[in-house]
C-alpha positions, 0 to 999 in steps of 0.5 A, spaced: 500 500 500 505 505 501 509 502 495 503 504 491 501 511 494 509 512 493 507 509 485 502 514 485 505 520 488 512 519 483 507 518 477 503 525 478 510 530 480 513 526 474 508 527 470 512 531 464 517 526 464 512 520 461 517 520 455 523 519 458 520 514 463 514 511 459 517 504 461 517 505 469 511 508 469 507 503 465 509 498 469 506 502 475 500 504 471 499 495 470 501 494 478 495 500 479 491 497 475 491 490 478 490 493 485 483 496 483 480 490 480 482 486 486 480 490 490 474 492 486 472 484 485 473 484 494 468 490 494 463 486 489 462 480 493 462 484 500 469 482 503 472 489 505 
């Protein structure tokens, strides 16, 4: 959880550097992505 908010937060104050870090911050964006689907399918079947 705090290595995601870490994620995040490098990812919005580095936001103009996107072209030259592209590969880091996809890689991120994947891990991101696979965090909210778990935890938006905990949330379907009522498991928080």
């Amino acid at each position: 959880m705090v290595i995601l908010n870490m994620c995040i937060n490098w990812y919005l104050n580095n936001f103009l550097w996107v072209r030259k870090f592209g590969p880091r911050i996809e890689k991120c964006e994947s891990s991101i992505r696979r965090q909210w689907a778990k935890w938006g399918r905990t949330l379907i079947r009522g498991r928080v």
